[in-house]
PyMOL commands that place a pseudoatom at each C-alpha (Angstrom):
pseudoatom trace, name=CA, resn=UNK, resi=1, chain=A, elem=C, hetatm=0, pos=[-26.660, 28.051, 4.693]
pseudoatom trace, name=CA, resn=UNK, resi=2, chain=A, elem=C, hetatm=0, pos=[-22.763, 27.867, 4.229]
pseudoatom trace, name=CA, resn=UNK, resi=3, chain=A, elem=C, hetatm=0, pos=[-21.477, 28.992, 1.103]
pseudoatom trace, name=CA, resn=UNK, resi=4, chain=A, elem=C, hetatm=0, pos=[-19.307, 25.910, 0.097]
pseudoatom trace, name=CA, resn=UNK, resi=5, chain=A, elem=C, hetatm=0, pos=[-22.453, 23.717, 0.593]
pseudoatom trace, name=CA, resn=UNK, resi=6, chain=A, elem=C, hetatm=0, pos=[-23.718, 22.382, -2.255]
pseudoatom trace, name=CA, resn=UNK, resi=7, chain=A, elem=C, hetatm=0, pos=[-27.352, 23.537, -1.893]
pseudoatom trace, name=CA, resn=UNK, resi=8, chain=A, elem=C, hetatm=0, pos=[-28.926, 24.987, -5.035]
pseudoatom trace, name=CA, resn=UNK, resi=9, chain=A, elem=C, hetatm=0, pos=[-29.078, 29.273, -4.747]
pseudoatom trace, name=CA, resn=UNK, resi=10, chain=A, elem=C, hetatm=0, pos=[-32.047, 30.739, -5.632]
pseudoatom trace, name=CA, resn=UNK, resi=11, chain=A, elem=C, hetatm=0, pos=[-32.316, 34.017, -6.920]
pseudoatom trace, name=CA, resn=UNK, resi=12, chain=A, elem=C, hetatm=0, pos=[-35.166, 36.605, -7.494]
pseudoatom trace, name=CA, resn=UNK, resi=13, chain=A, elem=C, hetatm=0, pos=[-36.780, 37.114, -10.918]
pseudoatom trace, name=CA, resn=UNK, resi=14, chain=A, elem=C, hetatm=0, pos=[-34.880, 40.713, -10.221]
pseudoatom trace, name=CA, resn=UNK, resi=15, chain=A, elem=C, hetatm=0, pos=[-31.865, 39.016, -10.239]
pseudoatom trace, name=CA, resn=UNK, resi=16, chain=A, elem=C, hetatm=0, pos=[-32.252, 37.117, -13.265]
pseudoatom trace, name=CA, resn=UNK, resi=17, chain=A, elem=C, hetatm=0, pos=[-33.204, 39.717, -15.206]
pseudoatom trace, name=CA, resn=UNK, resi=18, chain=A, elem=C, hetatm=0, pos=[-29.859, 41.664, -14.119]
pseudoatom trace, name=CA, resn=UNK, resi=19, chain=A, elem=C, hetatm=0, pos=[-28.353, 38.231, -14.785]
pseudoatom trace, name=CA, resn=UNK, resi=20, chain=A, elem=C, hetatm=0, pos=[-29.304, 37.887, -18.251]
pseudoatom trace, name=CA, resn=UNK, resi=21, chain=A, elem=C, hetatm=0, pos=[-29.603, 41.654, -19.411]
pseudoatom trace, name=CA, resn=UNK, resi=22, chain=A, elem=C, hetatm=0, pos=[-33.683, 40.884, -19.962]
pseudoatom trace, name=CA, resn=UNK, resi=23, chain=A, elem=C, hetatm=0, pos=[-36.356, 42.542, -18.838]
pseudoatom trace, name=CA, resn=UNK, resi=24, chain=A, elem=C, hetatm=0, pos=[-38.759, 41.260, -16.478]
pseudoatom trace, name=CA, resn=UNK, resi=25, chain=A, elem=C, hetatm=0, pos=[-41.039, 41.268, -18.785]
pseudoatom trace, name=CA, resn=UNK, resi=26, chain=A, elem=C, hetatm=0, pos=[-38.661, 39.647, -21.445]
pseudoatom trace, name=CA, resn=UNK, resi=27, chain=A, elem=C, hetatm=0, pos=[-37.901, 36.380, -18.508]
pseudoatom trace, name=CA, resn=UNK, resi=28, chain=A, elem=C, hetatm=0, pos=[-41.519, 36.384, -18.079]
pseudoatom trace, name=CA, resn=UNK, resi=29, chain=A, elem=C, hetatm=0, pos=[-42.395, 35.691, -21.758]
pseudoatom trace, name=CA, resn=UNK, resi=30, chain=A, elem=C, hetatm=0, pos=[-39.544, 33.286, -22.301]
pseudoatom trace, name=CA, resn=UNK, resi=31, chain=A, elem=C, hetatm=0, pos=[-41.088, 31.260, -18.855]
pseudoatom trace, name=CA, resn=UNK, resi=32, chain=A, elem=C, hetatm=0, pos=[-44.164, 31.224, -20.389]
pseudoatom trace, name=CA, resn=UNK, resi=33, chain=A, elem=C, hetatm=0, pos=[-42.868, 29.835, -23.740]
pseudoatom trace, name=CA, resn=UNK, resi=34, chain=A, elem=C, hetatm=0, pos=[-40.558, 27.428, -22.346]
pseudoatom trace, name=CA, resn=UNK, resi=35, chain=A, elem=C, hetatm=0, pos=[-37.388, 29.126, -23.174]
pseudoatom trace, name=CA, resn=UNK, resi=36, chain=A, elem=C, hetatm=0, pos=[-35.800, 29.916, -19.699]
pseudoatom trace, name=CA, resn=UNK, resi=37, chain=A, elem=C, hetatm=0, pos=[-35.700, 27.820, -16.826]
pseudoatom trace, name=CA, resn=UNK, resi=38, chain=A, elem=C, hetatm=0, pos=[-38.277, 27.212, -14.886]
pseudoatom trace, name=CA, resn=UNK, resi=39, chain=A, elem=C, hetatm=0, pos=[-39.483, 29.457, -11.756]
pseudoatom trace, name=CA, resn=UNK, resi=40, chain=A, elem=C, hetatm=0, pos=[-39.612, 27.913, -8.299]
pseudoatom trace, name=CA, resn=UNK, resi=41, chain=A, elem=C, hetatm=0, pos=[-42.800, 28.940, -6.311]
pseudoatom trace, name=CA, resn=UNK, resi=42, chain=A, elem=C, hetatm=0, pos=[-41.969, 30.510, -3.017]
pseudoatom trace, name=CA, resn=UNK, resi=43, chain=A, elem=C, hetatm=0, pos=[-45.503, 31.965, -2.217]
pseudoatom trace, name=CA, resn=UNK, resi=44, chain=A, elem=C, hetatm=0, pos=[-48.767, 33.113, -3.796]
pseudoatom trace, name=CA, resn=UNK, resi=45, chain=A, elem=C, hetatm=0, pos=[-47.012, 36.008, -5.825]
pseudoatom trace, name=CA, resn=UNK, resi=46, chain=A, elem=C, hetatm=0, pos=[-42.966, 35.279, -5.227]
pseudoatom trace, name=CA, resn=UNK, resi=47, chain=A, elem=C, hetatm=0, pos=[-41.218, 33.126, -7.314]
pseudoatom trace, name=CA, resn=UNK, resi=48, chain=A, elem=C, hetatm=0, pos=[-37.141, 32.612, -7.513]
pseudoatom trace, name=CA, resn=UNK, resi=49, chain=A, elem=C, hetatm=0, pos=[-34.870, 30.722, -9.890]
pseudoatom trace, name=CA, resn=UNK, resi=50, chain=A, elem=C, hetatm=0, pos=[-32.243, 28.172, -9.194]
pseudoatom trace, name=CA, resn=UNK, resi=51, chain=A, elem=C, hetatm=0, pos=[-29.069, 29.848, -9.790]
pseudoatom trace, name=CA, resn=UNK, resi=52, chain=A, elem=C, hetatm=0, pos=[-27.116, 27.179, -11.316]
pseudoatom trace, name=CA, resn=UNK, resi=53, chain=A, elem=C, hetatm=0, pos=[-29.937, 27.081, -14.154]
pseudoatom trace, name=CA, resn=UNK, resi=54, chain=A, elem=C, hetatm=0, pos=[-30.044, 30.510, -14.747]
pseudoatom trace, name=CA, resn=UNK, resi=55, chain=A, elem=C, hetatm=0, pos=[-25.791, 30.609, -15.392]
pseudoatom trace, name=CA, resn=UNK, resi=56, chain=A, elem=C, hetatm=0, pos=[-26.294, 27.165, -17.752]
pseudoatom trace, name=CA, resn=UNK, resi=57, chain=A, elem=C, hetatm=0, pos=[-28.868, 29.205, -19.765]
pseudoatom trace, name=CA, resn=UNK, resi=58, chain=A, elem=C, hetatm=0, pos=[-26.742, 31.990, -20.416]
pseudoatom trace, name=CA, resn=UNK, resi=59, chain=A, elem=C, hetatm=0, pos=[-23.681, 29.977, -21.286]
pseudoatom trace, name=CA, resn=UNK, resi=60, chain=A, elem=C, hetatm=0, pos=[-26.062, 28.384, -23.635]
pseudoatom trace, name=CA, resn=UNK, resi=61, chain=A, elem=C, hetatm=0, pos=[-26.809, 31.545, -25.386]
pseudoatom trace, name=CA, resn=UNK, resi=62, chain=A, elem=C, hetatm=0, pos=[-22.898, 32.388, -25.661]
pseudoatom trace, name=CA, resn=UNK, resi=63, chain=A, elem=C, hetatm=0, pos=[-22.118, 28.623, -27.014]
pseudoatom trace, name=CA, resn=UNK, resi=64, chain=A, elem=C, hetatm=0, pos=[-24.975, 29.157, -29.403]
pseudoatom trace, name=CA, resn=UNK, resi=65, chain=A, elem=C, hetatm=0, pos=[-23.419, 32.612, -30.673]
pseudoatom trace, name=CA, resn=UNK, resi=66, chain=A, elem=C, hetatm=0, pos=[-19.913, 31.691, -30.811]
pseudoatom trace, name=CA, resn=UNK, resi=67, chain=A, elem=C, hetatm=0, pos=[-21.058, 28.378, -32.656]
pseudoatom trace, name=CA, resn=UNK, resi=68, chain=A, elem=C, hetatm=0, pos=[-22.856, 30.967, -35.300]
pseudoatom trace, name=CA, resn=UNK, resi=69, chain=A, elem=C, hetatm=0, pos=[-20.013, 33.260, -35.563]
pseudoatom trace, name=CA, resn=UNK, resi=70, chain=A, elem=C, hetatm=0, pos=[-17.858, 30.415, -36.154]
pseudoatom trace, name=CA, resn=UNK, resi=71, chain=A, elem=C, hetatm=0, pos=[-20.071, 28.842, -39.082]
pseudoatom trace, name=CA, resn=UNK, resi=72, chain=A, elem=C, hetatm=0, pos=[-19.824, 32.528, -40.914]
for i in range(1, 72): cmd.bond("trace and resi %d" % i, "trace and resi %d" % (i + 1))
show_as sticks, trace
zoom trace
């Protein structure tokens, strides 16, 4: 893959965890409530995240902040 392709990126539930400051644990229990994106199934116990997903859901959480620091 060449980086100026426009392929989605996956990354590992590691890295979305380091992504997002949450725990494993933490991106687990927001997959299983429908509050993160969802995981992509790479094998019998290996899932990965698309990238792209993973950034919009952060900015998300910033927007929302900002929006409730600007209602105060």
């Amino acid at each position: 893959m060449h980086a100026n392709d426009n392929s989605p990126t996956l990354v590992s539930l590691n890295d979305a965890a380091r992504m997002t400051s949450l725990s494993r644990t933490m991106v687990n229990r927001y997959r299983a409530e429908g509050r993160f994106p969802s995981a992509v199934p790479l094998g019998d116990r290996r899932v990965a995240f698309v990238r792209s997903e993973v950034t919009d859901w952060i900015q998300a959480r910033i927007d929302a902040a900002r929006s409730l620091r600007a209602a105060a």
